[in-house]
C-alpha positions, 0 to 999 in steps of 0.5 A: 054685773049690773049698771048700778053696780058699775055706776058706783064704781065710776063714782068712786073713780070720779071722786078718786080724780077729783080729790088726789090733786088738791091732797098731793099738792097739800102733802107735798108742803107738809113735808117739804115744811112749807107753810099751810092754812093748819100752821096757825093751830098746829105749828105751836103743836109741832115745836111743842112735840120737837122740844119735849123729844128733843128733835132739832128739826133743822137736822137732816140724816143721811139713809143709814141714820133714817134707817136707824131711827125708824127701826129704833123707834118700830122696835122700841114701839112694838115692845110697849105694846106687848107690854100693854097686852100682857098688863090688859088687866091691870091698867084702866078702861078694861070694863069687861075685866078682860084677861092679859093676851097670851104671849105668842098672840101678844107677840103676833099683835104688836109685830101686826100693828107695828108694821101697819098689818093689822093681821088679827089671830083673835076676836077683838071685842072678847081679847083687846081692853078698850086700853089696849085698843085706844093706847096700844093698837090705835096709836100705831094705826097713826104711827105706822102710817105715819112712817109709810109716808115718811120712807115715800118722801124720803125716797122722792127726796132722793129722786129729786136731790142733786149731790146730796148726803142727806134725805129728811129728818125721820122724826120731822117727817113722821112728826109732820105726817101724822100732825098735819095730815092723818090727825086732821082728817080722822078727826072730821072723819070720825065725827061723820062716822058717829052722826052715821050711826057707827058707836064712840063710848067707853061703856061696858058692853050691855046685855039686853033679852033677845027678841025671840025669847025673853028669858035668854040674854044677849051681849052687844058689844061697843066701845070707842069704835068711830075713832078706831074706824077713821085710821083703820081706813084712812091709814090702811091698818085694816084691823077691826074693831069686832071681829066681823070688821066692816062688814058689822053694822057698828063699823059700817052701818050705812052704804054711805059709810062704805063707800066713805072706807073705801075712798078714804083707803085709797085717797092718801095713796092716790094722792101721794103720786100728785105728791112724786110730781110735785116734788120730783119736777115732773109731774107728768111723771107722777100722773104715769105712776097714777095710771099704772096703778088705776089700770091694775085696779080696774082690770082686778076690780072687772074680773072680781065683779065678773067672777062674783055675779055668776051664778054658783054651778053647784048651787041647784034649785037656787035663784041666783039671777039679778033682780029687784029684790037681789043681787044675784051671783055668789052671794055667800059670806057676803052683806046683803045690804053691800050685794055683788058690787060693793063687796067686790069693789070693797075686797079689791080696794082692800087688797090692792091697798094693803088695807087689810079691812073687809066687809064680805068673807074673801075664803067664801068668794068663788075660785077665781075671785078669790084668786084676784084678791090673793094676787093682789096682796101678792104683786107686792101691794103696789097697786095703790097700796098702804099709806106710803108704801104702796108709792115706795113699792112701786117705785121699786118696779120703776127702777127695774123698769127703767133698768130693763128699758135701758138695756133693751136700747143699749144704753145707761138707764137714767131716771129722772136724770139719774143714771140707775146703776148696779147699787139701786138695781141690787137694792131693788132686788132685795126689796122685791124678793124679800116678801116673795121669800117670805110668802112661800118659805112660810106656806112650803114649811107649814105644808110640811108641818102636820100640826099646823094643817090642823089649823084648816078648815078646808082640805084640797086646793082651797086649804092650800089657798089658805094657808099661801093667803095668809102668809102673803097677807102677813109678808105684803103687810096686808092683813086680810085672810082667808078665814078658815084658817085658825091661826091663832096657835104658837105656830101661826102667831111666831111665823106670821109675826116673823113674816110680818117684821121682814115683809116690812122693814126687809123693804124699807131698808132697800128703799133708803139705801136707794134714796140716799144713792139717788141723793148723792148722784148728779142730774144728767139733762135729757137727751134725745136717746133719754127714755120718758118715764112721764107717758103711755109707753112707760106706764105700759112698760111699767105694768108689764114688769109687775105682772111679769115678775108677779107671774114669774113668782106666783104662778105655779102656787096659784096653779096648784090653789085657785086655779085647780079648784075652780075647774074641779068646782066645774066637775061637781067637787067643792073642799 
């Protein structure tokens, strides 16, 4: 650990402060529709797009017809893509003459990106045609966001609605999210990408002789990268481009494109509580939501960096000691350029915020660290989070919150004036426990199934941690993995495609029917027996259900995984 490397983090933080206000407030008239400084050159565009999908925008739904149109249209969506894999060959922009992608991978895929996962079974630069890339992949990297932030809003309606039947408009609210906020960004974003070095063409790739001898060739992929990069951050897809991601120097060439993915990854989800205050009426509520949030990441981002700058017991003989001309710590699977710091703070922005994207190999990381990136994707991806799904996840915990803080006083427990009753608590149950299911149903039956263990490339508790990571990383939507498992089988692809379509939509649903009860309910004034959710004790509150019920789920599995290998790394045994 060094000051360096601590001083980029204050920077990020700073930056992070200064930049989520002015955003949250801008989100907050996008999709409350009032008029912004784009309204001149985008309104035309929106009634252009309303007309021809014959949306009437003055419309509203109630939760049960959200809930419909969202899942028609992911649905509907996801099949297309498939189509457009399983075709590759045929259709336009494919110069390497790229093979159709096999069934069960072509399933996982679209499952992957239309739940905002990005989980990849496979090397982009030799299976994806620049067709599927730009038309199939990318245009759900806008969409998914899109309909992250559109369920946020929709809940914060609810909060913020008295007797209401109604909670938006699912195709204004996508609509406006990603025409006013993402498309906007991304197009500044993936310009300053380019002037960075990071590579937009449509060429085939080029075979050039290798330095060391000139009768042998070597094929350097590209492709229209800089555009795929900007939503893969900005709307926490996290699917690479090549298989490296960002570690390769064609995604992320430069330390300053790297801090750039890592602030863009969390600026929208920062900004989103900026956007609860505002529309809720209590912003100090929104800045507790924030504080939550900042405190679990600095603490995963201590231990990550912490863990991460020892020097390896088992490495003997080895300099491993900071100095000018390293970083020192476990530098293995790790970009020199990146070192200790920035790749620690990259995996934990990236499992925090249901990113997915990385620049260092999180199955090379030590045990511990490893360990706080697994725990992270498994608390639900509420620490930050994706593009409006981290907001609505944790405003899952904030209705368990409030419930538990009501019960301990003996009173109805109220939020934000709303009385929480049976119906919000038994919705919120559902969401927090369908994923956790998810991830270790997934992992128990593939324990038990002799052909996927194949798939491993490590045994002991390190293959177990990889086996859990994947399948909490497909649950959580995340995306990421501990790369020595080779998950590109039937197994894999069906299972993790399953696990991907419940972690998502097994919680979208919950948060609806939680929004459109919280519409229809009055707005109770506060009293003196009203518990604040706008201050210290409720954000510590707040943080203390998510690490209870995260504890109370996972620990034993992380017991039996990280925590075993760390003290058998002591005794002198590696997997």
């Amino acid at each position: 650990m060094t000051a360096n490397g601590w001083l980029q983090f204050l920077i990020f933080m700073a930056l992070l402060l200064a930049l989520m206000r002015p955003l949250g407030l801008y989100m907050a008239r996008v999709l409350e529709g009032e008029r912004t400084f784009l309204d001149p050159l985008l309104k035309p565009v929106e009634r252009a797009i309303y007309r021809v999908c014959g949306i009437h925008r003055d419309e509203e739904m109630n939760w049960r017809e959200y809930a419909v149109a969202l899942l028609l249209f992911s649905l509907v969506s996801m099949l297309l893509t498939y189509v457009i894999e399983r075709l590759q060959h045929f259709l336009p922009w494919n110069p390497q003459h790229l093979a159709g992608v096999a069934p069960d991978l072509a399933w996982n895929t679209a499952a992957s990106f239309t739940t905002n996962t990005n989980w990849q079974s496979y090397t982009p630069e030799t299976t994806m045609s620049y067709f599927t890339q730009m038309v199939g992949l990318a245009y759900h990297n806008f969409l998914s966001a899109g309909i992250g932030i559109a369920v946020a809003v929709a809940l914060v309606r609810g909060i913020a609605r008295k007797e209401s039947k109604t909670i938006g408009n699912f195709w204004v609210d996508a609509t406006r999210s990603v025409l006013y906020i993402l498309l906007p960004i991304c197009l500044i974003y993936s310009a300053v990408l380019v002037e960075q070095g990071v590579v937009q063409n449509l060429k085939p790739y080029t075979t050039v002789a290798t330095l060391e001898q000139s009768s042998q060739t070597q094929t350097i992929a590209q492709g229209p990268v800089a555009s795929q990069e900007a939503i893969k951050m900005l709307g926490t897809n996290g699917g690479g481009f090549f298989n490296a991601n960002s570690a390769h120097p064609f995604e992320n060439p430069t330390p300053f494109t790297n801090f750039l993915e890592m602030f863009s990854i969390f600026i929208i989800p920062a900004g989103l509580t900026v956007t609860l205050g505002k529309m809720s009426g209590s912003p100090g509520h929104g800045w507790a939501v924030f504080a939550c949030m900042a405190l679990l990441f600095i603490a995963g981002f201590t231990t990550v960096y912490w863990a991460e700058s020892q020097p390896h017991p088992l490495l003997h003989g080895v300099d491993q000691h900071v100095s000018a001309l390293q970083s020192g710590g476990n530098m293995e699977g790790k970009e020199v350029r990146f070192g200790v710091s920035q790749s620690a703070l990259f995996a934990t922005v990236t499992t925090d915020a249901s990113c997915g994207a990385v620049n260092s190999m999180h199955d090379s990381f030590t045990p511990l660290g490893g360990m706080v990136v697994l725990a992270n994707i498994m608390l639900g991806e509420i620490v930050f989070g994706g593009v409006g799904a981290g907001l609505y996840g944790m405003l899952i915990y904030v209705v368990l919150a409030v419930f538990i803080a009501g019960l301990m006083v003996g009173r109805t427990p109220e939020y934000l004036g709303k009385k929480i009753e049976a119906r919000e608590v038994t919705w919120a149950v559902v969401a927090v426990l369908a994923p956790c299911i998810m991830t270790l149903g997934g992992s128990a039956v593939t324990m038990l199934y002799p052909a996927a263990l194949k798939s491993l490339n490590n045994g002991g508790p390190h293959g177990l941690s990889e086996v859990v990571y994947a399948f909490a990383s497909a649950a959580a939507n995340n995306g990421s993995a501990f790369a020595g498992i080779n998950a590109n089988t039937d197994w894999y692809n069906y299972m993790l495609a399953l696990n991907m379509f419940i972690g998502r939509f097994a919680i979208i649903v919950p948060v609806l029917a939680i929004a459109g009860s919280l519409a229809q309910k009055k707005t109770s004034p506060p009293s003196s027996g009203t518990f604040p959710t706008n201050g210290a004790v409720f954000t510590v509150l707040l943080i203390s259900i998510v690490l209870i019920v995260g504890a109370l789920t996972f620990f034993p599995v992380l017991s039996l995984g990280p925590v075993v290998e760390h003290f058998l790394m002591l005794a002198g045994r590696t997997f």
